[in-house]
VONU-744543 format. One record per residue (C-alpha): residue number from 1; residue in one letter; x, y, z. Coordinates in nm, 2 decimals. Each point is the difference from the previous one (the first is absolute). Example, Ala and Ser with C-alpha at 12.3 -4.5 7.8 and 13.67 -1.06 7.14 Angstrom:
BEGIN
@num:1&residuo:A&px:1.23&py:-0.45&pz:0.78
@num:2&residuo:S&px:0.14&py:0.34&pz:-0.07
//
This chain:
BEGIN
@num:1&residuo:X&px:3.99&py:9.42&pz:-4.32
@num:2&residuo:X&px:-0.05&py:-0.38&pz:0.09
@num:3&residuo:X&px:-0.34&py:0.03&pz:0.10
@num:4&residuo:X&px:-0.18&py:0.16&pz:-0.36
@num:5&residuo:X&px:0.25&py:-0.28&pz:-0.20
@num:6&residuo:X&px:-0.19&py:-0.25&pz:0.18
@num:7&residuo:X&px:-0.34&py:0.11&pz:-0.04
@num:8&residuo:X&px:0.07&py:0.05&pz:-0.40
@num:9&residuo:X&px:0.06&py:-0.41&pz:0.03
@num:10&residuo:X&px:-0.36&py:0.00&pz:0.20
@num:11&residuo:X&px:-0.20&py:0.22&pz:-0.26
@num:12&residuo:X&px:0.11&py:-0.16&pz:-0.29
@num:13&residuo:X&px:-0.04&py:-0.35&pz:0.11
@num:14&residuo:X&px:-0.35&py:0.07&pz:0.10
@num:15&residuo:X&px:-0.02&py:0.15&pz:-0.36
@num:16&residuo:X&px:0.08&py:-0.30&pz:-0.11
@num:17&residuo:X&px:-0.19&py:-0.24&pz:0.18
@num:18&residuo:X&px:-0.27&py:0.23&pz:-0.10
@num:19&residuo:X&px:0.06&py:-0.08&pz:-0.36
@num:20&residuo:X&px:0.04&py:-0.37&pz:0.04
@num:21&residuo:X&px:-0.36&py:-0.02&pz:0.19
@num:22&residuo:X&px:-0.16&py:0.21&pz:-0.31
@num:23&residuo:X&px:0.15&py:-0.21&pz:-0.26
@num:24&residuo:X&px:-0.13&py:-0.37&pz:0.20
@num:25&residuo:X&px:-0.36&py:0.20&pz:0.06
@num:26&residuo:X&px:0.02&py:0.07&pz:-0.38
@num:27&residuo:X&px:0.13&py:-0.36&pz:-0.09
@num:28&residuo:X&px:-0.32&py:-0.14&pz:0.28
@num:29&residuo:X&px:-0.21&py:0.18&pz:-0.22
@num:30&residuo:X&px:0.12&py:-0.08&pz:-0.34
@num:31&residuo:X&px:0.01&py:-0.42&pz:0.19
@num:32&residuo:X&px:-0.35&py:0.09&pz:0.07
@num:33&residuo:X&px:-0.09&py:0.12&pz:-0.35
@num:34&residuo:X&px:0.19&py:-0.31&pz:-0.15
@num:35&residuo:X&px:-0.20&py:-0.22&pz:0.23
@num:36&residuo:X&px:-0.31&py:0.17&pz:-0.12
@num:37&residuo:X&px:0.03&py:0.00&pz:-0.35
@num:38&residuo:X&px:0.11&py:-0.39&pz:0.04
@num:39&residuo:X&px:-0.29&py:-0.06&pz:0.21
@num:40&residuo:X&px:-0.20&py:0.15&pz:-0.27
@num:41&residuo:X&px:0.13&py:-0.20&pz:-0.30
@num:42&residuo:X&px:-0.02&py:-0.31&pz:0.21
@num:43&residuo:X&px:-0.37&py:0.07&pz:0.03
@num:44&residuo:X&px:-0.05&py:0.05&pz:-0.34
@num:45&residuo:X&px:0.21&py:-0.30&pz:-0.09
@num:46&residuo:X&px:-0.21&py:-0.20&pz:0.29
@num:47&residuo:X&px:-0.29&py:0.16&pz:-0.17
@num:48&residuo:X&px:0.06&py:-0.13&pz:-0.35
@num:49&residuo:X&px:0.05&py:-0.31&pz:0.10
@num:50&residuo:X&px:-0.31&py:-0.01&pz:0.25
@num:51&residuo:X&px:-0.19&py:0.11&pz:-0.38
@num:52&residuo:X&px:0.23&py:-0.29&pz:-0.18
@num:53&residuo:X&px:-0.11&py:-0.22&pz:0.27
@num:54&residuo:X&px:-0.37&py:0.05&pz:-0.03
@num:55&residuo:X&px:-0.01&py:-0.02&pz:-0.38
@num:56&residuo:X&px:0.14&py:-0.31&pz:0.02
@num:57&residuo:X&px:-0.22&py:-0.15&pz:0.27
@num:58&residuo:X&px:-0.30&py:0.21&pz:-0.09
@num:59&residuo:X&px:-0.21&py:-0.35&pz:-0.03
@num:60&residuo:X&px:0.10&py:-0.12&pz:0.31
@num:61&residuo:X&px:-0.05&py:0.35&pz:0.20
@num:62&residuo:X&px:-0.35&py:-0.04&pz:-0.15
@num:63&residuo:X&px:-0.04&py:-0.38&pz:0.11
@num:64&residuo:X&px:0.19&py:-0.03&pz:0.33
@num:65&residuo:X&px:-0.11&py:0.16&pz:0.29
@num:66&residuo:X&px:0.38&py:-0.05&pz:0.17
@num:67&residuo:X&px:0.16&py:0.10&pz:-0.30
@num:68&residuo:X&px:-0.25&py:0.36&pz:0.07
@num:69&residuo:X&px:0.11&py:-0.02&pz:0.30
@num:70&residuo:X&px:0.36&py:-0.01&pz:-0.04
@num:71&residuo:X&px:-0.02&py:0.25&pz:-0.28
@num:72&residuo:X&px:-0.21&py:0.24&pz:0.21
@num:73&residuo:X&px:0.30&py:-0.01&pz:0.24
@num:74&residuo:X&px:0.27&py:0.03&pz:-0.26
@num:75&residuo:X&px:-0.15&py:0.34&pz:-0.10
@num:76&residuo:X&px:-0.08&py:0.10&pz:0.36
@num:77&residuo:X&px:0.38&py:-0.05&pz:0.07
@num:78&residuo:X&px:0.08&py:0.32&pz:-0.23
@num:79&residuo:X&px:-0.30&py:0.19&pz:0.03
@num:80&residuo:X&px:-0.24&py:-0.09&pz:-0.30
@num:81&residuo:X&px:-0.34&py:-0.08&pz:0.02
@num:82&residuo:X&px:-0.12&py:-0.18&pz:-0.28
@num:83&residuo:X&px:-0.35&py:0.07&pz:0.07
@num:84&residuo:X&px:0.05&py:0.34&pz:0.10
@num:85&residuo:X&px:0.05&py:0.09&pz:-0.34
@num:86&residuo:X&px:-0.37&py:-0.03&pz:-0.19
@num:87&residuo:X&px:0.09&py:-0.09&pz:-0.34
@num:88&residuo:X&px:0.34&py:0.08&pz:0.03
@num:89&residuo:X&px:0.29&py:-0.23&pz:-0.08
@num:90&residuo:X&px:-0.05&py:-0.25&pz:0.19
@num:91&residuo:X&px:-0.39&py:-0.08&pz:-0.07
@num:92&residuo:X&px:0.07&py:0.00&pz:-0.34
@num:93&residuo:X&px:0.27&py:-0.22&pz:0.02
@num:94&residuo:X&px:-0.14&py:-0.25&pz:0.20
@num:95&residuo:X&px:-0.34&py:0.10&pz:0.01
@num:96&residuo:X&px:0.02&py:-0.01&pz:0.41
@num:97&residuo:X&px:-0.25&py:0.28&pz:-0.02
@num:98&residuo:X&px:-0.20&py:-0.18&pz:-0.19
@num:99&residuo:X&px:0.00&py:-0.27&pz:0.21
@num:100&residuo:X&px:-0.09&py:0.15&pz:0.30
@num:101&residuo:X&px:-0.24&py:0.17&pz:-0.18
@num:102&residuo:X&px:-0.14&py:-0.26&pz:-0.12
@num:103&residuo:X&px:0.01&py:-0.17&pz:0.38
@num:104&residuo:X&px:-0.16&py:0.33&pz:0.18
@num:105&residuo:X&px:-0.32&py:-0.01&pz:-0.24
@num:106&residuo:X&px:-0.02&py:-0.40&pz:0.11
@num:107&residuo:X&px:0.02&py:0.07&pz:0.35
@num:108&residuo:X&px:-0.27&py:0.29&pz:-0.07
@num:109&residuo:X&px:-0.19&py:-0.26&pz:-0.12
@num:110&residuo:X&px:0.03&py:-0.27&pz:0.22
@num:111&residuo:X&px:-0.05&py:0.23&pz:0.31
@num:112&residuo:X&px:-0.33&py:0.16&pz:-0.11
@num:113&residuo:X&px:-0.11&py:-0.35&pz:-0.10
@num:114&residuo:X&px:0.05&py:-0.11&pz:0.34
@num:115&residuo:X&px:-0.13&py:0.36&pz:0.20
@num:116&residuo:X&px:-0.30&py:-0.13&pz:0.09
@num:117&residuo:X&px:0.11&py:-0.28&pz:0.21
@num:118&residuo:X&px:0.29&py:0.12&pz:0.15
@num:119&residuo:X&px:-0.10&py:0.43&pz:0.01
@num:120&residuo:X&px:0.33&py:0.05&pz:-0.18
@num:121&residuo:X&px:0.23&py:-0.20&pz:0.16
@num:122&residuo:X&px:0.21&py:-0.27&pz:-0.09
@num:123&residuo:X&px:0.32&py:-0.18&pz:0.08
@num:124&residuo:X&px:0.29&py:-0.01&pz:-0.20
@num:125&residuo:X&px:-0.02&py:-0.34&pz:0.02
@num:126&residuo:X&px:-0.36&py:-0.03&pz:-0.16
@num:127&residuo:X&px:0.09&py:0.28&pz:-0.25
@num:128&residuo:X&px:0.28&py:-0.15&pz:-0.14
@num:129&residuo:X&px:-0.18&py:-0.38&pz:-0.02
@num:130&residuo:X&px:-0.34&py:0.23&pz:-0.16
@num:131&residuo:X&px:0.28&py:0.14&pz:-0.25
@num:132&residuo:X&px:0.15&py:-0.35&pz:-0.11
@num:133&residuo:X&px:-0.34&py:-0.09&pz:-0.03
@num:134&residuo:X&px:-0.09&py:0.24&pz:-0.28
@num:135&residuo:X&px:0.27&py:-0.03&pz:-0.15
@num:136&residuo:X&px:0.02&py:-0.33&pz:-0.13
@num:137&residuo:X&px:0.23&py:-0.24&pz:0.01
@num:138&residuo:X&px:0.23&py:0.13&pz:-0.30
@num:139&residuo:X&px:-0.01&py:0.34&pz:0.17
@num:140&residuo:X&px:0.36&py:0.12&pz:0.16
@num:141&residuo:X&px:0.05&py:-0.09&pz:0.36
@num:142&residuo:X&px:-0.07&py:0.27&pz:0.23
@num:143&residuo:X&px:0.17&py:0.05&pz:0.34
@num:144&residuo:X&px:-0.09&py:0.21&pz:0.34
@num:145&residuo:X&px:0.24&py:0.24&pz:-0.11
@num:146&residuo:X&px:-0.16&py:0.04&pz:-0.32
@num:147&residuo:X&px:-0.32&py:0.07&pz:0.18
@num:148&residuo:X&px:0.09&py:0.23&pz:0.22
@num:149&residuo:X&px:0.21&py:0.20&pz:-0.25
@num:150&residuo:X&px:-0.31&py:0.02&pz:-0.21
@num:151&residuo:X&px:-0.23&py:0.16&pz:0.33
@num:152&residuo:X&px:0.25&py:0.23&pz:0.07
@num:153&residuo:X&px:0.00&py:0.13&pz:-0.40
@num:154&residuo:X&px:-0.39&py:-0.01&pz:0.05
@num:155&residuo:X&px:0.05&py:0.21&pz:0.32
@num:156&residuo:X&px:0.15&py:0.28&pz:-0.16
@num:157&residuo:X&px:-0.31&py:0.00&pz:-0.25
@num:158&residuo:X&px:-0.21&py:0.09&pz:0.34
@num:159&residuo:X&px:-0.18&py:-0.29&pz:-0.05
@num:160&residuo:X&px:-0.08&py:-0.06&pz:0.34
@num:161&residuo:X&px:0.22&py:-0.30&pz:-0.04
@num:162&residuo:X&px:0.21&py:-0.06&pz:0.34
@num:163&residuo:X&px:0.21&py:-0.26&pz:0.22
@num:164&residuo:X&px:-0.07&py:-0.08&pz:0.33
@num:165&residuo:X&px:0.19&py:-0.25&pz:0.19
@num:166&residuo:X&px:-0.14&py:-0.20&pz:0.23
@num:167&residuo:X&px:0.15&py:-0.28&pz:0.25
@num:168&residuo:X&px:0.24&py:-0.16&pz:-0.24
@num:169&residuo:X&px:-0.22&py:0.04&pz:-0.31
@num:170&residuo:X&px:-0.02&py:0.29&pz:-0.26
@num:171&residuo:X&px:-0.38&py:0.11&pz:-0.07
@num:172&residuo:X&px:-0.08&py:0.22&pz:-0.32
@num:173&residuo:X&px:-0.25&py:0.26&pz:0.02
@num:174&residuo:X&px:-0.22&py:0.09&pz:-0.28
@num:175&residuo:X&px:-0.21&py:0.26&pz:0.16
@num:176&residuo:X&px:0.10&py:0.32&pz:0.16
@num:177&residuo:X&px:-0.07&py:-0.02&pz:0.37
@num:178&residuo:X&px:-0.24&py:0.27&pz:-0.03
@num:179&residuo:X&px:-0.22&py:-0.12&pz:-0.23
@num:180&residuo:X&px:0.00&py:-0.35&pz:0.14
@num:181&residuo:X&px:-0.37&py:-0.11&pz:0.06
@num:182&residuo:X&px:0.10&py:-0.27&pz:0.25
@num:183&residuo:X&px:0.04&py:0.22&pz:0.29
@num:184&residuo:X&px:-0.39&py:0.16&pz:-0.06
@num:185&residuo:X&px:-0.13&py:-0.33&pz:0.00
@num:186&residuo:X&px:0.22&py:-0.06&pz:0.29
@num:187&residuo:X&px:-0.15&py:0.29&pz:0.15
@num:188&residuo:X&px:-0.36&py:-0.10&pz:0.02
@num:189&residuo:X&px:0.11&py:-0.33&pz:0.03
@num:190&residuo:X&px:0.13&py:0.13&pz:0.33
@num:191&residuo:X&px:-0.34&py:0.24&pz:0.08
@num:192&residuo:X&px:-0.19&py:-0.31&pz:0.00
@num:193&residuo:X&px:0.15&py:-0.26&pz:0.22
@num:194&residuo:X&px:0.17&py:0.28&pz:0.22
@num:195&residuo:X&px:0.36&py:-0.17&pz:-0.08
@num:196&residuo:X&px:0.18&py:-0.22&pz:-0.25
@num:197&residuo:X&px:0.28&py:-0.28&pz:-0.04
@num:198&residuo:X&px:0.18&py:-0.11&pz:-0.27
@num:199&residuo:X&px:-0.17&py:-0.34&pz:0.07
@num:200&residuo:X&px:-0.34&py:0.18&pz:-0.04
@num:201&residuo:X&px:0.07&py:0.18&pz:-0.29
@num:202&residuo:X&px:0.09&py:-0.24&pz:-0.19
@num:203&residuo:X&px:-0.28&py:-0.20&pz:0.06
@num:204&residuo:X&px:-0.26&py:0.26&pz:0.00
@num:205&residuo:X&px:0.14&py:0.12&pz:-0.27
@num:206&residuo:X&px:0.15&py:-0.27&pz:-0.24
@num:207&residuo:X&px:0.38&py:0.14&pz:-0.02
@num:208&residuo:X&px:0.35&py:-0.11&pz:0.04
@num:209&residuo:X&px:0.20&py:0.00&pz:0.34
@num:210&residuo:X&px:0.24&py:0.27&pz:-0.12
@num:211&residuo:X&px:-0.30&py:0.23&pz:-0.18
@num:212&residuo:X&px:-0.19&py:0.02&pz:0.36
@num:213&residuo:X&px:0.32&py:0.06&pz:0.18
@num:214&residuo:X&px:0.15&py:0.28&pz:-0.26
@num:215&residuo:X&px:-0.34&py:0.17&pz:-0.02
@num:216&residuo:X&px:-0.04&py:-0.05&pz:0.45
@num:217&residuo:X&px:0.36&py:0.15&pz:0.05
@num:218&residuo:X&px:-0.10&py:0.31&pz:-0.21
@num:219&residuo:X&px:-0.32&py:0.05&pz:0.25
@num:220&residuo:X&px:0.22&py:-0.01&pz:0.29
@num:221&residuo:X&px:0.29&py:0.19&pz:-0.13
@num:222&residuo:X&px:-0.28&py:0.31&pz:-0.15
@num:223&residuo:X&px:-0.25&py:-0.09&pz:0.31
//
């Protein structure tokens, strides 16, 4: 009677609304495909022109630390590093690698120059003026950034290479910690007079402020 008619109505409806649901789940996943496959061609688009871009500013990338800057951030905002890539693309394009290359091997060179005064450590600060220094004044201008991009690149080479911030200052380690001859001299230093200051190492022993307090800290912290 009455009563199956109407639940005939209710099955089929529910049918229905079943089939509606599966074809917008199928259409959310086709949207999401479409989505996809746009986001992908606006990468590669956004990535052809980031590669236009740098061939046609590949002097100043080289020259301007801001235009580096800005460039490193462009490619960061869809996921390229153009370091990353050895002698890939972009090094050859814009001989970035190169240039931090070229940087790392200067800041190699400046740090073991200046070991024996400071046991390995140096500010950014000084770094970058020691840098400029040998670099002439023709050389390209070289920023913080530049600098620290260039550590971290020598960090992966397990150069012992590191960056320690301290107070509002950056200091750049050239010696693994281990291996650091400061703290033994601390050491007996220490055995001698039965206790040390910074004040007293640095006169006793001739170094900077920061050296005495880096290589102090260590004690305590490994007592």
């Amino acid at each position: 009677g009455a009563g199956m008619h109407r639940r005939g109505v209710g099955a089929g409806a529910i049918a229905r609304r079943k089939l509606t649901e599966a074809k917008y789940k199928e259409r959310g996943t086709v949207l999401a495909e479409d989505q996809l496959a746009q986001m992908s061609r606006q990468l590669e688009t956004f990535r052809t022109h980031l590669q236009a871009f740098a061939s046609r500013h590949k002097q100043e990338i080289r020259r301007s630390p801001e235009f580096r800057l800005h460039f490193q951030h462009m490619c960061a905002a869809i996921g390229v590093d153009p370091l990353a890539s050895g002698k890939g693309f972009w090094a050859e394009l814009l001989g970035v690698g190169d240039f931090y290359y070229e940087l790392g091997v200067q800041i190699i060179e400046v740090c073991l120059a200046l070991r024996h005064r400071n046991g390995g450590l140096i500010t950014l600060e000084e770094l970058q003026q020691q840098v400029l220094k040998g670099r002439g004044k023709f050389a390209q201008d070289v920023s913080a950034d530049d600098l620290l991009r260039a550590i971290k690149k020598l960090k992966v080479l397990g150069s012992g290479f590191g960056i320690i911030p301290v107070g509002g200052t950056v200091l750049v380690q050239s010696v693994p910690a281990e291996l650091n001859m400061d703290h033994t001299v601390l050491l007996q230093l220490a055995e001698k007079k039965g206790f040390v200051t910074v004040s007293e190492i640095r006169d006793s022993l001739n170094w900077e402020t920061e050296r005495a307090k880096q290589a102090l800290e260590h004690l305590l912290k490994e007592g």
